[in-house]
C-alpha positions as a printed Julia matrix, in Angstrom:
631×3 Matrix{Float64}:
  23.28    4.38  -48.04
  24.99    2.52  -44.95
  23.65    5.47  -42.68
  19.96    5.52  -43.46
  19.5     2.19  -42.99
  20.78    2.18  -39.71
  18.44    4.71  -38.76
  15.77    2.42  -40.0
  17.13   -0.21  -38.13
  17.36    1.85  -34.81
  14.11    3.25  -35.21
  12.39   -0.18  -35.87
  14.15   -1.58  -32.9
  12.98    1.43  -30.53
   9.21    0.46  -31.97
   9.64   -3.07  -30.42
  11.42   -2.05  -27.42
   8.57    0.58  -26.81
   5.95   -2.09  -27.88
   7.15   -4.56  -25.02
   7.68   -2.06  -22.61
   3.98   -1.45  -22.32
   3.11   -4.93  -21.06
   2.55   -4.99  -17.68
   4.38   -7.47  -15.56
   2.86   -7.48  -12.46
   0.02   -7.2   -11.02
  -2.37   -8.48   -8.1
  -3.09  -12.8    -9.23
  -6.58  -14.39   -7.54
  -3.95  -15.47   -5.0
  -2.51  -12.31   -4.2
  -5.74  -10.42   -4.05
  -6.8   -13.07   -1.17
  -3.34  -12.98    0.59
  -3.67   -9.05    0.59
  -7.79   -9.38    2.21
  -6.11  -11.92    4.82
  -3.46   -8.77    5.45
  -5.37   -5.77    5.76
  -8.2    -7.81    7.82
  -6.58   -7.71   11.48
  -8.16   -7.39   14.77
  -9.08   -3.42   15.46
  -6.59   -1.84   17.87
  -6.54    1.46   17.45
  -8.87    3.98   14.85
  -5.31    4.37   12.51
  -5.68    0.79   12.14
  -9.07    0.46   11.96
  -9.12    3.06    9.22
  -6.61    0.89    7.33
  -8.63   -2.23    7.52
 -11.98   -1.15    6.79
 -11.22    0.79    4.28
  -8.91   -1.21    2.5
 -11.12   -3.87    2.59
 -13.42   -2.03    1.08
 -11.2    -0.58   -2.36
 -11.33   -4.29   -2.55
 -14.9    -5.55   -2.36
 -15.45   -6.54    0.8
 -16.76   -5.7     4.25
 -15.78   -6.07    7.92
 -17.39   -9.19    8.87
 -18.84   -7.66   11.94
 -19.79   -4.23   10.84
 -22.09   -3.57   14.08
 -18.8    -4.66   16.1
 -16.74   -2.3    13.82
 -19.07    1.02   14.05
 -19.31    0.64   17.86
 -15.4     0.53   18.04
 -15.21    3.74   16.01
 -17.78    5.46   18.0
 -16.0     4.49   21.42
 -12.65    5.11   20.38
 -12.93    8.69   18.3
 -11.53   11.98   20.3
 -13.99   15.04   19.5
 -11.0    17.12   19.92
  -8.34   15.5    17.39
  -8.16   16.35   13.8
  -6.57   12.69   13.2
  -9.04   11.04   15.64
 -12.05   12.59   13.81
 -10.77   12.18   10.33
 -10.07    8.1    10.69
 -13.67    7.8    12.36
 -15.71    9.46    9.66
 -13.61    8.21    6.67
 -14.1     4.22    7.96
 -17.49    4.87    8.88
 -18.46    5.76    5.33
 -17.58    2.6     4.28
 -19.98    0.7     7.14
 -23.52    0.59    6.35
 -25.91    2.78    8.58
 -22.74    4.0    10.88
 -22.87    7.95   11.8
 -20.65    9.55   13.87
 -21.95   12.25   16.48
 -20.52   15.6    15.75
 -21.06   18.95   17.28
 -20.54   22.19   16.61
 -17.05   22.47   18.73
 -16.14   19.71   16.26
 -17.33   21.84   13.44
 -15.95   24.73   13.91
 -12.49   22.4    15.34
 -11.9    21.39   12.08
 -12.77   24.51    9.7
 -10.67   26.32   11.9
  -7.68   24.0    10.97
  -7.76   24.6     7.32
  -5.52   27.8     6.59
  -2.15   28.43    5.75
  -0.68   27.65    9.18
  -1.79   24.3     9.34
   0.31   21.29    7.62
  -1.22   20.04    4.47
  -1.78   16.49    5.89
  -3.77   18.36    8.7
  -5.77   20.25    6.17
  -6.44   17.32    4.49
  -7.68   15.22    7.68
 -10.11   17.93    7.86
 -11.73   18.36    4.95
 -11.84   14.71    4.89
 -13.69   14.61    8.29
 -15.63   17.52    7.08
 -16.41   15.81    3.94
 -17.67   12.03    5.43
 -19.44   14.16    8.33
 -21.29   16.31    5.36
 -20.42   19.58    6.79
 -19.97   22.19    4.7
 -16.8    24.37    4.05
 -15.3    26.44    1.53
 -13.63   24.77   -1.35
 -11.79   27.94   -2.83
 -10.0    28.95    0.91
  -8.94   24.94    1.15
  -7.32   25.67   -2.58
  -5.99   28.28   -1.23
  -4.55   27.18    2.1
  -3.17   23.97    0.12
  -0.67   26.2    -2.41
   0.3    28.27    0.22
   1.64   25.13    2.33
   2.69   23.22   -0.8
   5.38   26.28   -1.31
   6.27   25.54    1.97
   6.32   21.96    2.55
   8.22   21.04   -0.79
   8.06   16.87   -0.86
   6.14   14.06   -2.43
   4.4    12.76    0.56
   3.1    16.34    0.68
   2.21   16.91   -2.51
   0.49   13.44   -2.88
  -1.71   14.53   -0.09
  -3.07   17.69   -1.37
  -3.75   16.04   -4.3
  -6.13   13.88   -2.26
  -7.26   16.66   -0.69
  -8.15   17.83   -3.62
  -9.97   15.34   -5.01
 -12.58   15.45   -2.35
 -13.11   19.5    -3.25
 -16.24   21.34   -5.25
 -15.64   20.95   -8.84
 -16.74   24.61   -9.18
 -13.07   25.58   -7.24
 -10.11   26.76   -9.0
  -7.77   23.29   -8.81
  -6.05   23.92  -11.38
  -3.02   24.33   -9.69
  -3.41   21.23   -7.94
  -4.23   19.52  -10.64
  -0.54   20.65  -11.95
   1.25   19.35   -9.57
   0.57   15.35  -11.24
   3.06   16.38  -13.6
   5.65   17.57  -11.68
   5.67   14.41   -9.26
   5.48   12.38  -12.53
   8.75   14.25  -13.03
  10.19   13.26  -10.01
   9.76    9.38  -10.55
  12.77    7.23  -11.31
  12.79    5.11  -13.84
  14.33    1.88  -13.03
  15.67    0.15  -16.73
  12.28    1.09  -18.45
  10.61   -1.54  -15.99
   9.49    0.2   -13.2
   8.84    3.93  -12.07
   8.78    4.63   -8.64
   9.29    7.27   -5.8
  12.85    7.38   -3.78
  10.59    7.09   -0.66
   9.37    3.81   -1.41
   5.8     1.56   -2.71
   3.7     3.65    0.01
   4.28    7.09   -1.75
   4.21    5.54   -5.41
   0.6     3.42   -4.68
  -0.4     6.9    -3.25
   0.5     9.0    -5.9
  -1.93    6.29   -8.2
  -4.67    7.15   -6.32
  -4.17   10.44   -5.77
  -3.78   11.12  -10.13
  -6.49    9.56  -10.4
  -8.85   10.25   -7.89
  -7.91   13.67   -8.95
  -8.02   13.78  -12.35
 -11.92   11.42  -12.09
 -12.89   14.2   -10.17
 -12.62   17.08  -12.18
 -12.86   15.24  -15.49
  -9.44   15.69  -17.04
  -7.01   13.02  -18.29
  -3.81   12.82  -15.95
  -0.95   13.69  -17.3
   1.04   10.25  -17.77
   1.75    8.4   -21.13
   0.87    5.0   -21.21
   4.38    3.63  -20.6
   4.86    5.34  -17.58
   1.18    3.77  -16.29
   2.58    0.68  -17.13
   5.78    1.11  -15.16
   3.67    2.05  -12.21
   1.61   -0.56  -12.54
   4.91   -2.84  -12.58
   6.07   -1.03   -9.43
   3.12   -1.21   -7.44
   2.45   -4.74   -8.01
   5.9    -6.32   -7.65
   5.77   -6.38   -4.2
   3.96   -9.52   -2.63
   4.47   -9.31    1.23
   4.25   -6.09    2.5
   5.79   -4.51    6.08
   2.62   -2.62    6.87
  -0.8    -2.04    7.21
  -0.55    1.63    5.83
   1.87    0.04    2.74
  -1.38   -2.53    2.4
  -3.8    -0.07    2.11
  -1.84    1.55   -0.2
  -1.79   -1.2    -3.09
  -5.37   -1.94   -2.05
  -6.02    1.84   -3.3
  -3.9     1.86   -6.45
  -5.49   -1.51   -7.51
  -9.19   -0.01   -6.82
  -8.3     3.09   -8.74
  -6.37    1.43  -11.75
  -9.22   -1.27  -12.32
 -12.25    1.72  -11.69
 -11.32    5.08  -13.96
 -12.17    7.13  -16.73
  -8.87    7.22  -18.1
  -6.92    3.91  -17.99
  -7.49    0.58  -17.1
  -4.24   -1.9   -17.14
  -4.79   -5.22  -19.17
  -3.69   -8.21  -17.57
  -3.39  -10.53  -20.5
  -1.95  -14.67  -19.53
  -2.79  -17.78  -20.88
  -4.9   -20.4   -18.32
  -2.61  -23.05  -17.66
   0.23  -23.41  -20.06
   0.6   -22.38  -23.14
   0.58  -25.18  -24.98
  -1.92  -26.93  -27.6
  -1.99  -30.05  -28.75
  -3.97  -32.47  -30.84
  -5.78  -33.73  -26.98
  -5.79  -30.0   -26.53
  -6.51  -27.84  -29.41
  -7.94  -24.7   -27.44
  -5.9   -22.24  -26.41
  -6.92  -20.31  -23.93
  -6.18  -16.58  -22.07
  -7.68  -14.72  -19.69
  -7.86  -10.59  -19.85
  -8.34   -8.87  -16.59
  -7.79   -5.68  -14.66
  -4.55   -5.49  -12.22
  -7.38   -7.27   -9.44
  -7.45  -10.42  -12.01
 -11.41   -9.32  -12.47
 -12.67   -9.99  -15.81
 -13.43   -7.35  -18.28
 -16.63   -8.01  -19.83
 -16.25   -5.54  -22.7
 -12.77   -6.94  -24.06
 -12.42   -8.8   -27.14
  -9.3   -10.7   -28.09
  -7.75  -10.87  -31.56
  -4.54  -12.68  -32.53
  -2.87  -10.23  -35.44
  -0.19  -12.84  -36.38
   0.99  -16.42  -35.35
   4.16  -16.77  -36.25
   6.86  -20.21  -36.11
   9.62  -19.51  -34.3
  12.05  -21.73  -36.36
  10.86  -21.19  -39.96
   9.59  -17.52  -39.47
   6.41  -18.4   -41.29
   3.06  -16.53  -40.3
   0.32  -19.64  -39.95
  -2.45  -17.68  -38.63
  -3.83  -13.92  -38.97
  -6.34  -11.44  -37.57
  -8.07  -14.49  -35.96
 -10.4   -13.62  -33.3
 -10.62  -15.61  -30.08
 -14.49  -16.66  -28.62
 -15.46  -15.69  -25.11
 -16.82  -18.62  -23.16
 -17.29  -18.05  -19.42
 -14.95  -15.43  -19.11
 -12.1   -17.41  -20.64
 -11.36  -16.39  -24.63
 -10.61  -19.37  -26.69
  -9.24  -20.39  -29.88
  -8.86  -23.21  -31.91
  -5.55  -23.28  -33.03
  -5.08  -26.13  -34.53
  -7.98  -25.62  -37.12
  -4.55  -23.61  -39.1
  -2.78  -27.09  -39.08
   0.55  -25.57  -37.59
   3.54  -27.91  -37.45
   4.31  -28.77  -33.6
   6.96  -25.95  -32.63
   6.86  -22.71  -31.13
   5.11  -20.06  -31.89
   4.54  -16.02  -31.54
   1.5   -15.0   -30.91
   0.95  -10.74  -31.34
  -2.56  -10.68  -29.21
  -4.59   -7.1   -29.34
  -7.26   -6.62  -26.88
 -10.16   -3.97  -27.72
 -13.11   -2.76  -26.97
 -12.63   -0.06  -24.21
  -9.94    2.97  -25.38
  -9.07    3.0   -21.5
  -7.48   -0.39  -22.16
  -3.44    0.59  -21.51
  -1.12   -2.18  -22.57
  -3.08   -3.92  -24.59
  -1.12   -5.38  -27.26
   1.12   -8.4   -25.8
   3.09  -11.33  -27.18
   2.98  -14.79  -26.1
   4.86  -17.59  -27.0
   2.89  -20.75  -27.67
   4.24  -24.38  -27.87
   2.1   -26.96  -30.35
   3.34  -30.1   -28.94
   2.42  -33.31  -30.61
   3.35  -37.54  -30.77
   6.05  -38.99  -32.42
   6.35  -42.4   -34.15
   8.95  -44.31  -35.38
   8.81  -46.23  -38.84
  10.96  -47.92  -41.5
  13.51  -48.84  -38.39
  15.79  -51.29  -40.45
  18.83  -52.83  -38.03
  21.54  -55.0   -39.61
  25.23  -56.4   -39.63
  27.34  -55.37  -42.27
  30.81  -56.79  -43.39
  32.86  -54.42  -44.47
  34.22  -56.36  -47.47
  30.9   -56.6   -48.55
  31.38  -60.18  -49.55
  28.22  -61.52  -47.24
  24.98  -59.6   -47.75
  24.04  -57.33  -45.07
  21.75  -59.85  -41.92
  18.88  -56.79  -41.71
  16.44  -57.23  -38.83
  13.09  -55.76  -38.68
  12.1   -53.87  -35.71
   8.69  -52.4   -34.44
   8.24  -49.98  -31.85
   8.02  -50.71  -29.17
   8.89  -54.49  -29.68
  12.68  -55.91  -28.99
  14.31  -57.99  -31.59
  14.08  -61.45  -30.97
  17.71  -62.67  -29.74
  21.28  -60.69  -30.0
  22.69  -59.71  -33.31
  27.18  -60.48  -33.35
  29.13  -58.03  -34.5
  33.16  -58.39  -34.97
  35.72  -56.33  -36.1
  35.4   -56.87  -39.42
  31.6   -55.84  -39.31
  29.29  -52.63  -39.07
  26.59  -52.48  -36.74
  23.77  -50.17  -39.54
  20.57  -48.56  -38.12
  18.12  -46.63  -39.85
  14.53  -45.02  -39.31
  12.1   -42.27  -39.88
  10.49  -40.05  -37.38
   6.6   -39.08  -38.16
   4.1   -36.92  -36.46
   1.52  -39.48  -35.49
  -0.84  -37.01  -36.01
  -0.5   -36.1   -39.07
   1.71  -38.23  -40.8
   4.61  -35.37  -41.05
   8.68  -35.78  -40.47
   9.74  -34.59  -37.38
  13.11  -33.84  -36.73
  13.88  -33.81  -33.05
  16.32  -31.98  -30.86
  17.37  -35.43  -29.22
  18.77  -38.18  -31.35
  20.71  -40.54  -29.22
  21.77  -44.47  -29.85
  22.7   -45.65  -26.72
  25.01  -48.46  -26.38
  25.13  -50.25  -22.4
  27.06  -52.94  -21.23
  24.88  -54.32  -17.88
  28.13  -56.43  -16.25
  30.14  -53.55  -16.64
  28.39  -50.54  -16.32
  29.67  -49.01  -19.21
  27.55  -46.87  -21.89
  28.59  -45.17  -24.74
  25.86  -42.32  -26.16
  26.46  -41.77  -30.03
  24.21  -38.85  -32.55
  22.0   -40.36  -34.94
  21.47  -38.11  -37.55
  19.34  -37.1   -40.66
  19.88  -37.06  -44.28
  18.93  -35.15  -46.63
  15.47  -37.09  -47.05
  15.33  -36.96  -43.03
  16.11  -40.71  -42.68
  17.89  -40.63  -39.76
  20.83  -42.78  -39.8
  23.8   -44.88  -37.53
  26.81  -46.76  -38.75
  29.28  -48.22  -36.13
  32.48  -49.48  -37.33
  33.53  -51.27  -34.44
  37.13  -51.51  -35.49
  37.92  -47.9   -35.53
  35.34  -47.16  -32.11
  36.96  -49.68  -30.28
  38.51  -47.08  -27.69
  35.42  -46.48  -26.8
  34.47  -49.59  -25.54
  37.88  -49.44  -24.3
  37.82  -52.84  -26.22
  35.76  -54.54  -23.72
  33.8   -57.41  -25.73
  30.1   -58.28  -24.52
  26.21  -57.79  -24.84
  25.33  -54.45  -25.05
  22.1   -53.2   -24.9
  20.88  -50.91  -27.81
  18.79  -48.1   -26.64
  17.25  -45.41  -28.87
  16.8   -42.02  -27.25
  14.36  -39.32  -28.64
  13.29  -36.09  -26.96
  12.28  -33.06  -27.94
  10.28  -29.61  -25.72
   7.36  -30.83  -28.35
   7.04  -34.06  -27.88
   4.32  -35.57  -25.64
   5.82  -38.7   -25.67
   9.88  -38.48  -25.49
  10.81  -42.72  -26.28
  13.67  -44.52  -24.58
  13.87  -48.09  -26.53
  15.39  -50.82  -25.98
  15.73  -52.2   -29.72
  18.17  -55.2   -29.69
  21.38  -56.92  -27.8
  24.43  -56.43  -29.42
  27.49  -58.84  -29.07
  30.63  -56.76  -29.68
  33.88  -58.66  -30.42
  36.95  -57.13  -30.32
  40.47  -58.81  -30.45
  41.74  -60.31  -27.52
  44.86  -58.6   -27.95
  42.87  -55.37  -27.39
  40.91  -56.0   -24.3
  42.3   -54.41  -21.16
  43.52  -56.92  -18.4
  41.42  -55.02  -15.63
  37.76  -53.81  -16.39
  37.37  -50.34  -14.91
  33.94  -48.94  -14.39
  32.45  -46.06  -16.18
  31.08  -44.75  -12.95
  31.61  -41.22  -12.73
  30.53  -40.99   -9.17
  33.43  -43.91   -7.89
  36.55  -42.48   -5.7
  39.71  -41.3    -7.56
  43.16  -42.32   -6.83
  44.31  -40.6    -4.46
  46.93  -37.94   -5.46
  50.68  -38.33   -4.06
  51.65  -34.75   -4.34
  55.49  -34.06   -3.92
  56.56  -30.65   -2.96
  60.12  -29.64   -3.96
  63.07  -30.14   -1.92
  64.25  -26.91   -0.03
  67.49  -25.5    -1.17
  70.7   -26.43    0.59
  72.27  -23.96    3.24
  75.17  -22.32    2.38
  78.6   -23.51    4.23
  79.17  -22.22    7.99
  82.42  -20.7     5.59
  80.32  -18.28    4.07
  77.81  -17.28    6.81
  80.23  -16.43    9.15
  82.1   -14.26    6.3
  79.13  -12.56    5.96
  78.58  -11.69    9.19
  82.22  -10.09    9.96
  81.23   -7.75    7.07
  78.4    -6.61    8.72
  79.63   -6.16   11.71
  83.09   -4.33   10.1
  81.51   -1.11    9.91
  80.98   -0.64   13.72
  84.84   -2.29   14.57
  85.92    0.47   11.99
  84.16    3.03   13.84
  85.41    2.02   17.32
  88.97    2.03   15.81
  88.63    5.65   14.38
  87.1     6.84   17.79
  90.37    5.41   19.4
  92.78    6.76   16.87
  90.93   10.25   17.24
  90.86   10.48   20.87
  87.08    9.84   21.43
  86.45   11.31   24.9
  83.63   10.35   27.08
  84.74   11.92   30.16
  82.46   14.77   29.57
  79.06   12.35   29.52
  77.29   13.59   32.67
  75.53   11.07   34.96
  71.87   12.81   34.84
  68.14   11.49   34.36
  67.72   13.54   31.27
  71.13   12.8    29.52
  70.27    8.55   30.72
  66.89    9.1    29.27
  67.65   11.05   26.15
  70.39    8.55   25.02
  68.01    5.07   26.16
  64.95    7.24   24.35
  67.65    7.37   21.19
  68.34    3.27   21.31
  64.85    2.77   21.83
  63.97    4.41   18.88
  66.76    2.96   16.97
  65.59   -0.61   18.25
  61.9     0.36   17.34
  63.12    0.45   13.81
  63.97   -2.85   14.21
  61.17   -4.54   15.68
  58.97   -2.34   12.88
  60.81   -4.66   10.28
  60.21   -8.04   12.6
  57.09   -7.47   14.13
  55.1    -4.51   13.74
  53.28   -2.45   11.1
  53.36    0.86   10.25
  50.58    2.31   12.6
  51.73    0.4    15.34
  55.35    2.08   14.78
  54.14    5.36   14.28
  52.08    5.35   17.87
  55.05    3.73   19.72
  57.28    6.28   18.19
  55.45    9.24   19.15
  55.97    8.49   22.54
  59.25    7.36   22.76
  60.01   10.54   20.34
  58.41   12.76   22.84
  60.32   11.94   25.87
  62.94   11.63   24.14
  62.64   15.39   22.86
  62.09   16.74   26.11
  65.28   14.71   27.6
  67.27   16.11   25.17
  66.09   19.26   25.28
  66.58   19.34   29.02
  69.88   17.75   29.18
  71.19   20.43   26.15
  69.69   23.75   28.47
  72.04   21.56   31.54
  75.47   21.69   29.2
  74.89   25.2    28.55
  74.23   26.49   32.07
  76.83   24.52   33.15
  79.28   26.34   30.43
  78.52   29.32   31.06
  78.92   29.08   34.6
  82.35   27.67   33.95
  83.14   30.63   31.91
């Protein structure tokens, strides 16, 4: 039975990871949309540029300020005789109002005869867009054609991406079919980044591009693109993350995506966020969310519905299929009409009313914050013999008791109170229960935890005998402060109920008063490192050195005994460079050991080896000629 049940389990928890995963998480704010307007709207330099700006500007709403200005520029600044030229004036001009540039029939024919198999795809694609804003005719089926040939060839995203465009701008009567495939394939080729973010290797330009492209596509010949909602969601995520970008081209990029994710027959991204914080309260009842497009535009055909409302801390579900109101393009709802306890809460919001709408079912956590109040506070001394009554004093917040209460070791300082909801008369149990005991001519405070019963009367008891250490048995007026906080509370209370007089023993107090101050210097450490070890006696280290140096003695006695003879050692540069190349070498071992490192040894040695080889070898091929010629 263990098995199935985890298979439940995994399968339920795949349904909520899926679930979040197709929120989106970025996307263009009022701010960002402005910032990115600001970006793409930069002096004209050059018609690339120009392109960029105008056009961008327009996927976004708005014109050139000076579109005369503008029109002229393009006019003065396109080449007749460049595919690129021509392409960036006709495709800004379109977006100018009454701007035409002058073609002729060398220009005509200049850019039909560019579209065939031996021209690259983005130059096919220049043209037909230059044909296409010039409203020159050409022949859809050959530019099909002359696109699969060179997408065979040229094998990459960037080139893929632009055929699709190119496509896009084709007859609908044409074959693109096996453009239209190739959506899939890229889609393939995206990486998924922790089920967050899909994006090309090549970077935000070629994923923003490839948005555009599917879609502009798949718009124009009436087909859904071939991506599940996830993975719009992910690109949605990718394209947006980014808030400064490095170029004017990576600009016009997003400004494209965004355009063609908030305007298509397919799928439009919901942007779903609260306005202002999520919080409601009984000042602020209304909570209240905005649902837009990736552009933070409005969409006037959304509703808003909140399928559960659930506490965070008791798991209980306060509110159901509720529906918020639309008031000035911010939906609304008064929570607080379900009398929800102040907390946190879960909201499961579903927006409707389009099936485009892609990530439309989102959670938000809500906080119902509220006042406390304190009540029944009862403060008294109590001897712990119990043979005086206990001296109670009343307290009202936010009122001090009127002069200190005594307490000595033989008595217990007792508080007790209740925490309400002044709104609605309900216990509250904070996070943050503090009594807070401070001694002013000392500086010293010690925090304690008041805590609940079971009836959620929160109570303190100190016995002042047994805390003593502590208060490091320091007798005085203390100040009594009660601390209550809490993420819910509107107004978190620091009180200053009473003065307390704590007695200890005199025996007890400490004869210097040391301050509490975490933030004073520290003794300074006197750290004493350990004494070296002796040296052993001049005895023993000379010892210890005849030893080492017996072996050679014994070797200079057995040379004598055996009738060493040098006599034969022949006075020659090879035979005095062989034998100093030999105690170089042997005194290279010893520096290696002192000084050097392995590399080091290794470079030396290879060329004191060397010469030392060739000394040898040369004073070896003397001793034989010279043999032989004795012989």
């Amino acid at each position: 039975m263990a098995q199935p049940a985890g298979l439940i389990s995994l399968f339920l928890l795949a349904l909520v990871l899926r679930a979040q995963a197709l929120t989106p998480s970025h996307h263009l704010s009022s701010a960002d949309v402005t910032r990115l307007k600001a970006f793409l709207n930069q002096p004209l330099e050059d018609l690339e540029s120009a392109y960029y700006t105008i056009v961008g500007l327009s996927k976004l709403g708005v014109r050139v300020s000076d579109e005369k200005a503008a029109c002229q520029f393009l006019k003065s600044h396109h080449d007749p005789t460049s595919i690129d030229s021509l392409f960036f004036a006709a495709e800004a001009s379109q977006a100018l109002s009454d701007c035409e540039i002058p073609v002729s029939n060398e220009t005509r024919d200049l850019l039909l005869a560019v579209v065939s198999e031996d021209s690259s795809v983005s130059q096919i694609h220049h043209a037909v867009g230059a044909l296409g804003s010039l409203g020159l005719p050409l022949a859809s089926q050959e530019v099909v054609s002359a696109l699969a040939a060179r997408i065979t060839k040229e094998d990459n995203v960037m080139a893929i991406i632009v055929a699709l465009q190119t496509a896009s701008r084709l007859s609908q009567q044409a074959d693109l079919s096996r453009i239209l495939e190739e959506i899939e394939d890229l889609a393939a080729r995206l990486d998924d980044l922790g089920g967050v973010y899909l994006q090309f290797e090549e970077g935000l330009e070629a994923t923003a591009l490839f948005v555009t492209a599917a879609y502009g596509l798949s718009d124009h010949v009436g087909m859904e693109p071939p991506l599940k909602e996830d993975q719009v969601v992910q690109l949605v995520n990718s394209v947006f993350s980014k808030k400064a970008w490095s170029s004017l081209a990576e600009a016009f990029s997003v400004a494209s995506a965004a355009a063609a994710l908030s305007d298509n027959r397919f799928h439009i991204p919901v942007i779903v966020g609260t306005q202002g914080p999520a919080t409601v309260s009984h000042r602020q009842p209304t909570l209240k969310i905005q649902v837009t497009n990736v552009l933070s535009r409005p969409l006037p055909s959304a509703s808003v519905v909140v399928e559960s409302a659930r506490s965070v801390s008791s798991k209980n579900v306060v509110l159901k299929q509720a529906s918020f109101t639309l008031r000035e393009e911010v939906f609304e709802l008064n929570f607080l009409d379900s009398k929800p306890a102040s907390g946190y809460y879960d909201f499961a919001v579903a927006v409707a009313g389009d099936a485009r709408f892609v990530g439309s079912s989102v959670e938000l956590k809500v906080k119902v914050s509220t006042e406390v109040g304190i009540t029944n506070v009862d403060l008294s001394i109590v001897d712990k013999d119990q043979s005086i009554g206990p001296k109670s004093t009343k307290v009202e917040y936010p009122s001090k008791a009127k002069g200190p209460l005594i307490a000595d070791s033989h008595q217990n300082l007792a508080l007790s109170f209740q925490l309400v909801d002044e709104n609605t008369g309900v216990e509250l149990t904070p996070h943050q229960t503090f009594v807070r005991l401070y001694n002013q001519k000392t500086d010293q405070e010690v925090v304690f935890v008041a805590e609940p019963d079971s009836k959620n009367v929160y109570r303190f008891e100190l016995d002042t005998a047994e805390r003593k250490s502590e208060f490091n048995s320091m007798s005085g007026t203390y100040a009594l402060h009660l601390i209550i906080g809490d993420a819910t509370l509107e107004n978190p209370i620091l009180w200053n109920m009473a003065d307390i007089v704590l007695k200890f023993p005199d025996e007890d107090a400490p004869s210097v008063v040391q301050s509490k101050n975490l933030y004073v210097a520290k003794p300074e450490i006197q750290h004493l490192f350990r004494e070296p070890e002796k040296k052993p006696a001049t005895v023993v280290s000379n010892a210890f050195t005849a030893l080492v140096l017996a072996p050679f003695l014994l070797l200079i006695i057995l040379w004598y005994k055996l009738g060493a003879n040098i006599s034969n050692f022949s006075i020659t540069p090879s035979a005095l460079l062989f034998h100093l190349g030999h105690a170089a070498m042997l005194g290279l071992m010893y520096v290696y050991w002192t000084h050097l490192n392995m590399f080091q040894t290794l470079k030396y040695l290879a060329i004191v080896g060397s010469l030392t080889f060739l000394a040898g070898n040369r004073m070896l091929a003397q001793k034989a000629v010279k043999r032989i010629g004795s012989q």
